[in-house]
VOGU-393264 format. One record per residue: x, y, z of N, C-alpha, C, O, CB in turn; residue in three letters. Coordinates in steps of 0.05 Angstrom, whole numbers, plus 32768, in hexadecimal, padded with zeros to 4 digits. Glycine has a CB too. Example, Ala and Ser with C-alpha at 12.3 -4.5 7.8 and 13.67 -1.06 7.14 Angstrom:
// residues 2
81087F8E809C80F67FA6809C81087FBE809C811D7FBE80A980E27FA780B5ALA
81017FD3808E81117FEB808F81028001809D810C801780A1811A7FF48072SER
// end
This chain:
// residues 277
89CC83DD90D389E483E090E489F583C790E289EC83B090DF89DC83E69101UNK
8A1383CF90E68A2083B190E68A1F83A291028A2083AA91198A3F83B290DDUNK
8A1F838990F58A21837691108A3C837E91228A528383911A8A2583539108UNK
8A33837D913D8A46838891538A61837291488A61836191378A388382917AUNK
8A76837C91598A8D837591518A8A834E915C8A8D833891528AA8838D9160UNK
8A84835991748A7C8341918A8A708326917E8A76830E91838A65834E919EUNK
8A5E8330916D8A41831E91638A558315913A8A4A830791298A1583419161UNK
8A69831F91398A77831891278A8782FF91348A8A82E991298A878330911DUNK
8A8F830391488AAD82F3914F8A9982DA91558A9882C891448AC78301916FUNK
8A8782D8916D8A7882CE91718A6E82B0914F8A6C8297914F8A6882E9917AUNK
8A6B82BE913E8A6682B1911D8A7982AD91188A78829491158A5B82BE9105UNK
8A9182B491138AA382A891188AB5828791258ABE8272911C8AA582B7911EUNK
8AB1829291368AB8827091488A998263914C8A99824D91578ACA82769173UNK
8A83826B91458A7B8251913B8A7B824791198A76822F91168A6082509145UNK
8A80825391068A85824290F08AA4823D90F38AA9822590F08A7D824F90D4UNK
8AB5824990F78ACB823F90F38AE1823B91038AF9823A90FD8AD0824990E5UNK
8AD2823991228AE6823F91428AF2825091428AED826391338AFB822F914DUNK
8B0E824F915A8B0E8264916A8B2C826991668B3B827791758B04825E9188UNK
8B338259914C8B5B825091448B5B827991398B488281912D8B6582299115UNK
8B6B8287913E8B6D82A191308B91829B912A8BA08290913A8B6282C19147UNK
8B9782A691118BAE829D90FF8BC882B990F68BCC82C390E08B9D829090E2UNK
8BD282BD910D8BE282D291058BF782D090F38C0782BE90EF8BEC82DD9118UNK
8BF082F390E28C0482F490CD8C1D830690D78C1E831F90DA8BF6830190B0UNK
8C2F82F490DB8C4782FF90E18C63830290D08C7582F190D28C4D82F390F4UNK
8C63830F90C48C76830E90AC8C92831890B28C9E832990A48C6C831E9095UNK
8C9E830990CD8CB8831590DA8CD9830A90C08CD682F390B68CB983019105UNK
8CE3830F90BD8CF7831690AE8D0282F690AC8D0782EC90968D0A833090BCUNK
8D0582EE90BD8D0C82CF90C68CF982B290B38CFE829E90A68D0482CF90ECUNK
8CE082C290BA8CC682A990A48CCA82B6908F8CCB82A5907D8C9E82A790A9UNK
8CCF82D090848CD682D190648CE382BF905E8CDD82AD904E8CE482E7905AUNK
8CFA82C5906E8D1A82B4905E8D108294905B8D0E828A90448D3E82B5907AUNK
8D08828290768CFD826F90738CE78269905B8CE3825290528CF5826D9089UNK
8CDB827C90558CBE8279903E8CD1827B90228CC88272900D8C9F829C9040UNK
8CEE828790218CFD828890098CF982A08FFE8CFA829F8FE68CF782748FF8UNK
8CF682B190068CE682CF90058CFB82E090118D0A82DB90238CC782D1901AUNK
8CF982FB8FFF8D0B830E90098D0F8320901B8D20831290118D0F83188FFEUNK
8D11832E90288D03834490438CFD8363902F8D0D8375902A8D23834D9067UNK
8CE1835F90278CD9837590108CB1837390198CA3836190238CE683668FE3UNK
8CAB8396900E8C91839290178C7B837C8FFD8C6483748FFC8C8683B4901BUNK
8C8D837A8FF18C8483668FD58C7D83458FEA8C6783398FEA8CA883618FB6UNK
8C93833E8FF78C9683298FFB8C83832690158C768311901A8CB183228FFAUNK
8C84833D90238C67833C903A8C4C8339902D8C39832E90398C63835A904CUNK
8C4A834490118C34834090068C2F832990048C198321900B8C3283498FF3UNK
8C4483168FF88C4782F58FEA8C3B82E690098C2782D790088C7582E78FDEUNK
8C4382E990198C4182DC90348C2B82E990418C2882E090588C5B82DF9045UNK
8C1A82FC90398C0482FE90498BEE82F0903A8BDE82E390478BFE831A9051UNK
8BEE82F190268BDF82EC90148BE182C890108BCD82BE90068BE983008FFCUNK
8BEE82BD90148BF282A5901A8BEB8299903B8BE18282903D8C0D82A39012UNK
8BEF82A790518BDF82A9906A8BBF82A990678BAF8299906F8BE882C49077UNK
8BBC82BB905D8B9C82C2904F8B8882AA904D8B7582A090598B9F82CB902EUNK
8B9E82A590308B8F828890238B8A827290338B74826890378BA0827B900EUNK
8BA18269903A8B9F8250904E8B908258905F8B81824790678BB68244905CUNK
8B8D8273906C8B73826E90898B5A8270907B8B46826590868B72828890A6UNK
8B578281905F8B38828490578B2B8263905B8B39824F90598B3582929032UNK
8B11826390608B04824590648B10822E90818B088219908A8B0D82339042UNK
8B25823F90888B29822A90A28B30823790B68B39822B90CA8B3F821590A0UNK
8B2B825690B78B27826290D08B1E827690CF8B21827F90B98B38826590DEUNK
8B0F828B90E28B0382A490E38B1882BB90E88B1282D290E28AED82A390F9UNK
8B2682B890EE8B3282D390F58B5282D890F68B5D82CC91098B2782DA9111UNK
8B5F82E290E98B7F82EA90ED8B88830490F98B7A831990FC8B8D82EA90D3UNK
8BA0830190FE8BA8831891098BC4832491058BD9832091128BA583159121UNK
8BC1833290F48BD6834190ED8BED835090FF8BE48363910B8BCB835290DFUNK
8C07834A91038C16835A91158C24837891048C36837890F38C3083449122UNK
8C18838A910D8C20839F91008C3883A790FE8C4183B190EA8C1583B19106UNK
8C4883A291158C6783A291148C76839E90FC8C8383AE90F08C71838E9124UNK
8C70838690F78C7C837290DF8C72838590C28C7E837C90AE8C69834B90E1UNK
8C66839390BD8C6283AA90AD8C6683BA90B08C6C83C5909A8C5483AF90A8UNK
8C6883CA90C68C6F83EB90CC8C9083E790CB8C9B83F890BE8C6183FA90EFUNK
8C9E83D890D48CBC83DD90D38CC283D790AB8CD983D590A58CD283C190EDUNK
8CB583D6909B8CBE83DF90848CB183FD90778CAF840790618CBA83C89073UNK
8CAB840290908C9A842690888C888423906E8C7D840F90688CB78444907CUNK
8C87843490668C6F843D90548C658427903F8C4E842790378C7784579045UNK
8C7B841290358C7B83FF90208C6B83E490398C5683D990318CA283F8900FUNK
8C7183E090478C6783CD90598C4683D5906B8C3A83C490798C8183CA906EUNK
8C3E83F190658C2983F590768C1283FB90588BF983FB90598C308412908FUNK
8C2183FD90448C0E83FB902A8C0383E190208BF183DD900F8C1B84069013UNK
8C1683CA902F8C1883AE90248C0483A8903C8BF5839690368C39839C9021UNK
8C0183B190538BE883AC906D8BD783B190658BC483A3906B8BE583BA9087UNK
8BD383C590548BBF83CF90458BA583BE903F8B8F83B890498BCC83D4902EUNK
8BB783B990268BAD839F90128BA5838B90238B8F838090228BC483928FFDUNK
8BBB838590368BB5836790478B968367905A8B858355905A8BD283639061UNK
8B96837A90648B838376906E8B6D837C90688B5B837990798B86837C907CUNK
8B62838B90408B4F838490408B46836A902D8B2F8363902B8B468398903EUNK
8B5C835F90228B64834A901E8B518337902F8B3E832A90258B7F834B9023UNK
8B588335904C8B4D8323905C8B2F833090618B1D831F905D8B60831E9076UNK
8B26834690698B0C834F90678AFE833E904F8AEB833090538B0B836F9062UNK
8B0D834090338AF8833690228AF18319901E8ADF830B90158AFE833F900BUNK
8B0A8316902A8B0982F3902D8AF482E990448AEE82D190448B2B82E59038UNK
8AEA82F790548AD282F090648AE582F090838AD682F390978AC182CF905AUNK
8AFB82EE90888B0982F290A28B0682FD90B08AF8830E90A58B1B82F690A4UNK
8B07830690CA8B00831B90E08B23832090E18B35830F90DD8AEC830D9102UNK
8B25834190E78B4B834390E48B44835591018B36836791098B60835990BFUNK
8B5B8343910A8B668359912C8B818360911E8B8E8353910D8B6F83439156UNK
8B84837691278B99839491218BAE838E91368BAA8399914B8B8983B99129UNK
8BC0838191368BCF837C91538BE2838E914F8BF6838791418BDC835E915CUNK
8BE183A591588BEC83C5915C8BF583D0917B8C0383E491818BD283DA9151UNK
8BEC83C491888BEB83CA91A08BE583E991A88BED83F091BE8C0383C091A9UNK
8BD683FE91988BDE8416919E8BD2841B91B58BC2840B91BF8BD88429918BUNK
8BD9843591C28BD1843F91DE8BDA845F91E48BF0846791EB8BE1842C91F5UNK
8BBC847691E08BD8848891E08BB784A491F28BA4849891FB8BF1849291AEUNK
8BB684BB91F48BA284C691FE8B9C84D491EA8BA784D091D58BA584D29216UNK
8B8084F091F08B7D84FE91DE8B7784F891C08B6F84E291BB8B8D850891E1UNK
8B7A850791AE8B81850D91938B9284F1918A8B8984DE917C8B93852B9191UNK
8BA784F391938BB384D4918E8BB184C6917D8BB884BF91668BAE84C4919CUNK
8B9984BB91A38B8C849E919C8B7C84A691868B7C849B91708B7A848F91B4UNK
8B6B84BA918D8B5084BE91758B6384B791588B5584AE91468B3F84E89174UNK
8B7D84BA91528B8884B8913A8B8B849791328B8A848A911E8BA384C8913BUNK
8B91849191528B968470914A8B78845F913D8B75845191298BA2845C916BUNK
8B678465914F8B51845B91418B44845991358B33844791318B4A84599141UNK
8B4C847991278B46848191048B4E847490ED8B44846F90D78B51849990FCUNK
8B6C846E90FE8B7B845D90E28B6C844190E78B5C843D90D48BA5845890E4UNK
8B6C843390F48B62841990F98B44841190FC8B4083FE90ED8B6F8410910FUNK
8B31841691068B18841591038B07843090F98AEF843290FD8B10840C911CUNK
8B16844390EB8B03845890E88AF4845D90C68AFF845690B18B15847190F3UNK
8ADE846790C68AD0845790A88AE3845C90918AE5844F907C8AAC8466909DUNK
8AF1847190978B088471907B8B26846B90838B38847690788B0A8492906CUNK
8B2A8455909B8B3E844C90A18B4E843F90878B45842F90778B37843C90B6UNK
8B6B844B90868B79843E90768B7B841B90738B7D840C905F8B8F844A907DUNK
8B79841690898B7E840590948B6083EB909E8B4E83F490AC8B8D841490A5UNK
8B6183D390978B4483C990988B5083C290B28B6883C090B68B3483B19081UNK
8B3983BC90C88B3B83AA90DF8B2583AA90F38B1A83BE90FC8B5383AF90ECUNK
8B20839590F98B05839791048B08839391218AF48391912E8AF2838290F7UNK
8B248390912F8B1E839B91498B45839A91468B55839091368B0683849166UNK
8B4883AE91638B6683B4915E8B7783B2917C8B6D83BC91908B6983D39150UNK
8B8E83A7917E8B9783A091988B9A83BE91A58BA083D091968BB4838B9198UNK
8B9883C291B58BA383DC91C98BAB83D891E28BA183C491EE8B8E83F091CEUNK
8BBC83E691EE8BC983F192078BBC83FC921F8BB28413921C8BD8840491FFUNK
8BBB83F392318B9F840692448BB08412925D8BA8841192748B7E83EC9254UNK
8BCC841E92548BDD8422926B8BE6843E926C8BFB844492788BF48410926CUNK
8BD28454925C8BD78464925F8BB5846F92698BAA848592698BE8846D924BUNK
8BAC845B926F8B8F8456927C8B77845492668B74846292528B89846F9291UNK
8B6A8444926F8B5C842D925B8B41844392528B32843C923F8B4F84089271UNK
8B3C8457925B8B27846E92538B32847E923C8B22848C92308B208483926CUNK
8B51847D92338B56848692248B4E847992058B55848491F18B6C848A922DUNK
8B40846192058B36845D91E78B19844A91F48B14843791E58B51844991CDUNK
8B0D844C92048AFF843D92088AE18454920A8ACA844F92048B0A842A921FUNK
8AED846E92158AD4847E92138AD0848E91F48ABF84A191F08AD68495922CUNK
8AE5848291DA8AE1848691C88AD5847291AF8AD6847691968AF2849091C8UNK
8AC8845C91BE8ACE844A91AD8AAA844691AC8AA2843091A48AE7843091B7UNK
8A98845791B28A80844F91B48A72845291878A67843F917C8A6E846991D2UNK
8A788468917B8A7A846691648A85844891598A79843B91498A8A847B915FUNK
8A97844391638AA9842A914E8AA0841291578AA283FD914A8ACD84289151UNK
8A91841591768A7F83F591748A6083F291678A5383DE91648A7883EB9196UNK
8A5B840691608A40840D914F8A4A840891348A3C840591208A3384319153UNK
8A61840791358A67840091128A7283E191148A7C83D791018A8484199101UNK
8A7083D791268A7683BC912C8A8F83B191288A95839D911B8A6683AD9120UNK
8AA483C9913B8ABD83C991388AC283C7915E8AB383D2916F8ACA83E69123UNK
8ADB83B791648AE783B391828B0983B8918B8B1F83B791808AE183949189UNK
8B0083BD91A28B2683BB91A68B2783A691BA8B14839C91C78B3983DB91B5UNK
8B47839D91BC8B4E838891C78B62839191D78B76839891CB8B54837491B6UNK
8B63839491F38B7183A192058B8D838A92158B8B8373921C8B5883AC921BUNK
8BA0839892168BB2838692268BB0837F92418BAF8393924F8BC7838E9225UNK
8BB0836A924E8BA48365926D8BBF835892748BCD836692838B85834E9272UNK
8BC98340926D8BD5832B92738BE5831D925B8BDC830A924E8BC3831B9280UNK
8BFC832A92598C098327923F8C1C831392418C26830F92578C1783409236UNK
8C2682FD92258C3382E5922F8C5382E892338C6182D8923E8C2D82CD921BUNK
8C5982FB922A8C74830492408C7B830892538C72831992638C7E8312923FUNK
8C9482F592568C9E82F392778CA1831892858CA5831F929D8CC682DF9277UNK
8C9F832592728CA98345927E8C948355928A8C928366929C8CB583599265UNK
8C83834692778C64835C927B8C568356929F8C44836492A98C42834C925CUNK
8C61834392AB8C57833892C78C61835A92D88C51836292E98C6C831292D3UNK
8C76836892D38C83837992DD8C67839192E48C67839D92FA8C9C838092C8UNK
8C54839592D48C3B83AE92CA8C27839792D38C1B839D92E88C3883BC92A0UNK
8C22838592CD8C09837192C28BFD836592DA8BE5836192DE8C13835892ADUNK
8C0F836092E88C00835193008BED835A93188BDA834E93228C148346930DUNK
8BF88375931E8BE8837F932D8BCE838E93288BC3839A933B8BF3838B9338UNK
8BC4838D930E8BB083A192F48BA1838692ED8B89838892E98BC583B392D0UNK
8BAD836E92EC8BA1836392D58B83836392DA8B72836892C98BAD834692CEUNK
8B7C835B92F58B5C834F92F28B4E836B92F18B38836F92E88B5083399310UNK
8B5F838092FD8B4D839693008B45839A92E08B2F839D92D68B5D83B19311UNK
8B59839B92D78B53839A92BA8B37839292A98B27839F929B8B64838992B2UNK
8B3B837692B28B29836192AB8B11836892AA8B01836B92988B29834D92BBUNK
8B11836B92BD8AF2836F92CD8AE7838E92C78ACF839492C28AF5836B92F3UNK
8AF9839F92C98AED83B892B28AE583AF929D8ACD83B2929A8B0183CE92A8UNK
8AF383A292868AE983A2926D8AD2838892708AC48386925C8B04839E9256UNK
8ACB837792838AB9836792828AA0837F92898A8B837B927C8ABF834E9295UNK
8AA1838F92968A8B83A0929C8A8883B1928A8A6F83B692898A8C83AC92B3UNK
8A9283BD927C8A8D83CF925D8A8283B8924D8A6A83BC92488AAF83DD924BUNK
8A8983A392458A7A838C92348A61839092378A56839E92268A7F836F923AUNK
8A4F838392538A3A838C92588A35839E92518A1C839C924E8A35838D9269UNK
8A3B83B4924A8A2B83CD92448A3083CD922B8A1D83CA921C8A3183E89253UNK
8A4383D092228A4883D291FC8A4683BF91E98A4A83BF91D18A6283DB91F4UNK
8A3E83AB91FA8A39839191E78A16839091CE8A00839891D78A3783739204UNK
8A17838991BB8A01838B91AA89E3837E91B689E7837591CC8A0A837D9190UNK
89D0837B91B089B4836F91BD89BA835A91B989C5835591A48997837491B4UNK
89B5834591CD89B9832291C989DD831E91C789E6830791CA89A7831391A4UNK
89EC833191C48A08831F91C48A10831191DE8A07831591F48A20833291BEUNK
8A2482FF91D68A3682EE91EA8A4E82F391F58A5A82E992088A3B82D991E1UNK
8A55830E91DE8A72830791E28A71832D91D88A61833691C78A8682E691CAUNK
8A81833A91E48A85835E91EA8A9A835D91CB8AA2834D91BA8A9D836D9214UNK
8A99837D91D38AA7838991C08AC3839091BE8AD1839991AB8A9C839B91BCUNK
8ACA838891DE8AE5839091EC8AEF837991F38AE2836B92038AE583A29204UNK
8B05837091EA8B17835591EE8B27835892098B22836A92198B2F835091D3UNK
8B398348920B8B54834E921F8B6B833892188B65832192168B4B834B9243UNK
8B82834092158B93832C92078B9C832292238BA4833192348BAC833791F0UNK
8B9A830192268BA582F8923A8BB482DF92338BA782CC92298B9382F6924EUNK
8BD482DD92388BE282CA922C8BD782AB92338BCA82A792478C0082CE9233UNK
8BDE829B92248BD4827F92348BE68277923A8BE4825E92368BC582689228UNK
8C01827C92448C11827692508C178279926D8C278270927E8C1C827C9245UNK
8C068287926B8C078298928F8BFC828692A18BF0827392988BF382B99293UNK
8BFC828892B98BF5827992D18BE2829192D98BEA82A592E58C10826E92E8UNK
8BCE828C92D38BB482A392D88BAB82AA92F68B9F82BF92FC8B97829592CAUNK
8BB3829593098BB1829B93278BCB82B393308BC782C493418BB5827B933AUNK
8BE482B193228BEF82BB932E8BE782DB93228BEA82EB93348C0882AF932FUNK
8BE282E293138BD482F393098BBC830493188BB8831C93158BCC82E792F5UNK
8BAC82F493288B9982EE932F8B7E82FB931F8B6F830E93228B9E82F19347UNK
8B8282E1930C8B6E82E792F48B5282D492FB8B5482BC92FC8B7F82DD92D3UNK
8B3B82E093008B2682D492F88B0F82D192E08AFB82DF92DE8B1D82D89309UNK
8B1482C792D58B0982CC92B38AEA82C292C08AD782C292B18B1B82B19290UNK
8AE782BB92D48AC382A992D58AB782CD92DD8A9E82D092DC8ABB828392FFUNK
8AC782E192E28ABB82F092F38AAD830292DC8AB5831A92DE8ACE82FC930BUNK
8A9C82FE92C58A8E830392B88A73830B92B38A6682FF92C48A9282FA92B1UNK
8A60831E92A18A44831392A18A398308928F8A4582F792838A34832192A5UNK
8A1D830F92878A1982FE926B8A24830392588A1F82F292478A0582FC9260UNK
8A33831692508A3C8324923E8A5C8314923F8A66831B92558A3883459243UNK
8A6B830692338A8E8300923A8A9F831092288A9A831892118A9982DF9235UNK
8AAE831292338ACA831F922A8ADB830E92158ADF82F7921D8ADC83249244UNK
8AE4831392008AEA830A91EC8B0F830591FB8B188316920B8AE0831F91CFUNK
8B1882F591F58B3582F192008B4882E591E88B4A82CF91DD8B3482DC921BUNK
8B5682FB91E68B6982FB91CE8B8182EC91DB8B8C82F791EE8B71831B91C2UNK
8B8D82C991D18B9B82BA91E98BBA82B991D68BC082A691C88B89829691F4UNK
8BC682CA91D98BE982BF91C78BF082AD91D88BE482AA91ED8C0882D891C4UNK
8C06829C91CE8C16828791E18C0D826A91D58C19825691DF8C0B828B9206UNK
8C04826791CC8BFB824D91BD8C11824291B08C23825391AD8BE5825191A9UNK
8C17822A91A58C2B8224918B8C49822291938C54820E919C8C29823D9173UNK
8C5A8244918C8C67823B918D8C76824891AD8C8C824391B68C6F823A9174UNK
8C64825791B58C71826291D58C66825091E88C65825991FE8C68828491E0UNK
8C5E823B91E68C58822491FA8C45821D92048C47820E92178C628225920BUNK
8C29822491FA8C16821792068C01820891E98BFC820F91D28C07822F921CUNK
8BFB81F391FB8BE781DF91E88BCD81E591E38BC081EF91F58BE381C591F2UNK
8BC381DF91CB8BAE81EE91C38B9681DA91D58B8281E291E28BAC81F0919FUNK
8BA181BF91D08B9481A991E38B8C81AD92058B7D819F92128BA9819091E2UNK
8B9981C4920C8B9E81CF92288B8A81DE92208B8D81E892368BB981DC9233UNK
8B7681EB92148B668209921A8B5A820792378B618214924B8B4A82119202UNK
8B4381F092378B3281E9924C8B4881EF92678B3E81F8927B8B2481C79248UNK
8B5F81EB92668B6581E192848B7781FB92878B8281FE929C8B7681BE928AUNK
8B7C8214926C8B89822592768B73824192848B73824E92988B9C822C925FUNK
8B60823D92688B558251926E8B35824A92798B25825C927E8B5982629256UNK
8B30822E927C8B188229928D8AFA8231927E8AF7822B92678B1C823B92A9UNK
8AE18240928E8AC4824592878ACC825892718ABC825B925F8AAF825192A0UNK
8ADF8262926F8AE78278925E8AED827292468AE5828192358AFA82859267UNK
8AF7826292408B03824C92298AF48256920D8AFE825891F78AFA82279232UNK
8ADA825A92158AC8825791FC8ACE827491EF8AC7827891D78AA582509203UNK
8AD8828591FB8ADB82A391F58AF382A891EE8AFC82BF91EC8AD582B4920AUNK
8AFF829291E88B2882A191E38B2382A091C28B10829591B88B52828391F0UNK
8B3482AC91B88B4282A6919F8B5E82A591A38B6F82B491AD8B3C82B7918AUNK
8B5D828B91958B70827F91A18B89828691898B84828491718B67825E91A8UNK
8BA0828E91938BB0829A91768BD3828991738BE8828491818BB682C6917AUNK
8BC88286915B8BE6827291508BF6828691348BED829391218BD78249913DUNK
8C108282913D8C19829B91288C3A827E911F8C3A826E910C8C2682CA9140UNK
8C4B8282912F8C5F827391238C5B825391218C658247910E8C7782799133UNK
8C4C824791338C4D822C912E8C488222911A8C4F820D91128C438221913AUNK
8C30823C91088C22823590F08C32824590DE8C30823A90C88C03823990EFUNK
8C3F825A90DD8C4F826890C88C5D825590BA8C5E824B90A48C62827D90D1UNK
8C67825190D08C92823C90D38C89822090BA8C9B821590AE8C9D8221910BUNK
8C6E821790B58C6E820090A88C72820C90908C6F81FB907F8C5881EE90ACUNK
8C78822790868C79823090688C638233905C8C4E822990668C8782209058UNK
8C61824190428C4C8241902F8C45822890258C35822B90138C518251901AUNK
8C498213902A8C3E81FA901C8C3381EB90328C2281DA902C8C5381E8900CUNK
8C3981EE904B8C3881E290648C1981ED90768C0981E290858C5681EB9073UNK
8C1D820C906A8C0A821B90858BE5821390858BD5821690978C0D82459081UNK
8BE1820A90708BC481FE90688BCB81E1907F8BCF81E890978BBE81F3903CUNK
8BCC81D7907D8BD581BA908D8BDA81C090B18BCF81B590C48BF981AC907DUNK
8BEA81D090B28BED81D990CF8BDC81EE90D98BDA81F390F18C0781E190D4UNK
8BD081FC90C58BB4820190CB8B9881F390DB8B8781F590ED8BAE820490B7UNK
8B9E81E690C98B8581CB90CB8B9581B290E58B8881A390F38B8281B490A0UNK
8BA981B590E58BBA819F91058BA681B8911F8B9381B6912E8BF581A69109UNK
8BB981CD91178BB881E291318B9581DB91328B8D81C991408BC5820D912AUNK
8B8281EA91238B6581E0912B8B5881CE91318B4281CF913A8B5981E39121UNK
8B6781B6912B8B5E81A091378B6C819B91598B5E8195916B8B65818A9121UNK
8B7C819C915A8B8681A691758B7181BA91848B6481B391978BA281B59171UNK
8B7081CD917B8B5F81E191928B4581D191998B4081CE91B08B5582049185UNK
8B3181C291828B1A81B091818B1A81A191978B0781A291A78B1B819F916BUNK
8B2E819191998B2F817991AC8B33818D91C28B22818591D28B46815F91A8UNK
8B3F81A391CF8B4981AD91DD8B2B81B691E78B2181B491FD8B6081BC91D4UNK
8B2081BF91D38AFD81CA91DD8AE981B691E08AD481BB91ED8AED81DD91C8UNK
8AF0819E91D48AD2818791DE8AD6817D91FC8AC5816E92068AD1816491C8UNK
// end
């Protein structure tokens, strides 16, 4: 059987921490990379993302957006990319956000974790606002194949406080209690994430991340780099919890270019380091 998704991420941030390196190939870093807005040139730029994180980090994350708005030429070039990064030894989150009931969902998670998924990814962001049973009482198959989803709780947009605030911990604390139960023998860390920005002021939220069991919740953290928070900050944003984020950098490390992103790779991880001793 494969190792739970959990007991992957887990191997992960210990050989190579907890830095996760999104590939964002928004129309703007083409032009900057000297690159044209073509699914050729998403290729050139993922594939160069790739490289520089293979050996200096565990895990990237692809924004599906940035592929699906060139339709069919851009979701063939995801393709490749992501098993691209599978073979390179990477762990890939699917940042898709999907969320839908029924048949649907069963479709979304066919394409993305299912054994003849078009698509490689070994755990995938989702939506839990059309209620969180809608992919969570389907997902007992796809954690036996040592596949996870990563649910939205506490998102780093100023808009999302509008839905988010009054859900969030309830949130929380559901998917901390499914962990316990769906987590693999001996794991540390579940099969079910929750994306929580590190930008947020977590009290006002009223987020308790300690309120856990042995089992922790994997915490998918945007906001790093270049939306304002320091990687040097983890300990004091996100506290006992700290050890469980992946922590995600997308523009601060794009923006240095293809000759640059190996180097600001290796800055950004040394930053989160000190941020964790």
């Amino acid at each position: 059987m494969p190792k739970s998704f959990g007991a992957r991420l887990a191997a992960a941030f210990e050989t190579q921490g907890q830095l996760c390196v999104g590939i964002d190939p928004h129309a703007e870093l083409l032009e900057a990379w000297g690159l044209d807005d073509s699914a050729e040139s998403l290729l050139t730029f993922g594939r160069r993302v790739i490289e520089a994180s293979t050996g200096r980090v565990g895990i990237v994350k692809p924004q599906v957006a940035f592929f699906e708005r060139l339709g069919a030429a851009g979701f063939a070039t995801l393709e490749i990319l992501t098993r691209e990064a599978r073979d390179a030894g990477l762990l890939v989150i699917a940042d898709a956000k999907r969320g839908d009931i029924g048949s649907t969902m069963d479709a979304y998670l066919d394409a993305w974790l299912g054994k003849n998924a078009p698509f490689y990814a070994d755990s995938l962001t989702v939506s839990p606002y059309l209620g969180s049973g809608v992919y969570l009482e389907k997902m007992g198959e796809y954690f036996e194949r040592g596949k996870g989803v990563i649910s939205l709780v506490a998102t780093s947009n100023p808009e999302g406080e509008s839905v988010q605030l009054s859900v969030a911990q309830g949130q929380f604390s559901a998917l901390s209690r499914i962990n316990q139960i769906a987590a693999g023998p001996g794991d540390t860390l579940g099969p079910v994430g929750a994306v929580i920005g590190a930008t947020l002021n977590l009290t006002r939220f009223g987020l308790n991340l300690d309120d856990q069991g042995a089992v922790r919740t994997p915490i998918l953290a945007p906001g790093f780099g270049a939306q304002g928070a320091e990687l040097t900050d983890i300990r004091r944003l996100f506290g006992n919890a700290s050890d469980s984020v992946i922590a995600t950098v997308s523009r601060s490390v794009l923006e240095a270019g293809a000759n640059g992103i190996a180097r600001a790779i290796d800055n950004h991880k040394l930053q989160l380091e000190k941020g964790l001793a």
